[in-house]
C-alpha positions in Angstrom: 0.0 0.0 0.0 2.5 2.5 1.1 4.7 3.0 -1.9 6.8 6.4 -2.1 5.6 9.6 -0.1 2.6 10.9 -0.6 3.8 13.8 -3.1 5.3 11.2 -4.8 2.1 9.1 -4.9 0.2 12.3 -6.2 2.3 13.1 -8.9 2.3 9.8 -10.4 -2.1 10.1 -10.2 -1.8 13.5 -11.8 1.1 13.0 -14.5 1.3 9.4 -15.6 -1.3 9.1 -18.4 -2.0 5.7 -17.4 -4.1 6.7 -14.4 -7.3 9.1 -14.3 -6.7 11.5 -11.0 -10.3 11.4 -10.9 -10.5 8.6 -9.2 -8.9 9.4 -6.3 -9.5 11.5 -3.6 -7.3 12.8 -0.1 -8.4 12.7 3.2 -6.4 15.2 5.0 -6.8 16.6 9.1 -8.6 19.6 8.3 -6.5 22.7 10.3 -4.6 20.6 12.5 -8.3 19.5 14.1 -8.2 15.8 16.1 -11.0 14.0 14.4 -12.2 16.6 12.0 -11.4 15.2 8.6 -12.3 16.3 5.0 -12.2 14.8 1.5 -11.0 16.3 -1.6 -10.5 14.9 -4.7 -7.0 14.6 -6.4 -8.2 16.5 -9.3 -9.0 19.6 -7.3 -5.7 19.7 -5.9 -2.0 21.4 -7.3 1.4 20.0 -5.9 3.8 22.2 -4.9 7.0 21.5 -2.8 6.4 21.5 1.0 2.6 22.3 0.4 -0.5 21.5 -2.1 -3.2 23.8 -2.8 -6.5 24.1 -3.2 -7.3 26.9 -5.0 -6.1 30.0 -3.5 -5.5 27.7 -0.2 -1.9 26.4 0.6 -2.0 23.1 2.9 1.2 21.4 3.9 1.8 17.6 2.7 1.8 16.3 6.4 -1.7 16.6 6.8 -2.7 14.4 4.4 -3.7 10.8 6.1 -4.8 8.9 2.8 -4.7 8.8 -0.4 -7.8 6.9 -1.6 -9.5 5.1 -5.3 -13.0 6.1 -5.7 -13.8 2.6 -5.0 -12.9 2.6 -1.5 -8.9 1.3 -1.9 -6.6 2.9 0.0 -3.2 3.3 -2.2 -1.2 5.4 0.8 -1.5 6.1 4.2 0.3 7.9 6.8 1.8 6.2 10.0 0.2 8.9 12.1 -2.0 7.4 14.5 -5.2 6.2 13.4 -8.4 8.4 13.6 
């Protein structure tokens, strides 16, 4: 499951032509919050170095917990302790 880090994992959704990055979504800790979590899709999303954004909004990698396939598989997760 856990191959690469998690920028790593992203890129290879949004660049290799061989996978559809709309089929994949992030959970990420939503501002740091215990327990308050939030999807957003992959395609929604732009990679920078330290951070991704969201729009105008800059979010730093570490709070991503999953990377997850529309049909429930998760293809990286973070050791953090689980939610």
């Amino acid at each position: 499951m856990r191959k690469g880090s998690v920028k790593e994992v992203l890129a290879k959704i949004k660049y290799d032509p061989r996978e559809r990055e709309g089929d994949y979504y992030i959970v990420i800790e939503h501002r740091g919050a215990y327990g308050d979590v939030k999807r957003i899709p992959v395609e929604m999303i732009e990679l920078g170095h330290g951070y991704f954004f969201v729009d105008e909004t800059q979010i730093p990698y570490h709070r991503i917990l999953r990377v997850v396939r529309k049909d429930g598989k998760v293809v990286w997760e973070t050791r953090k302790r689980e939610l």
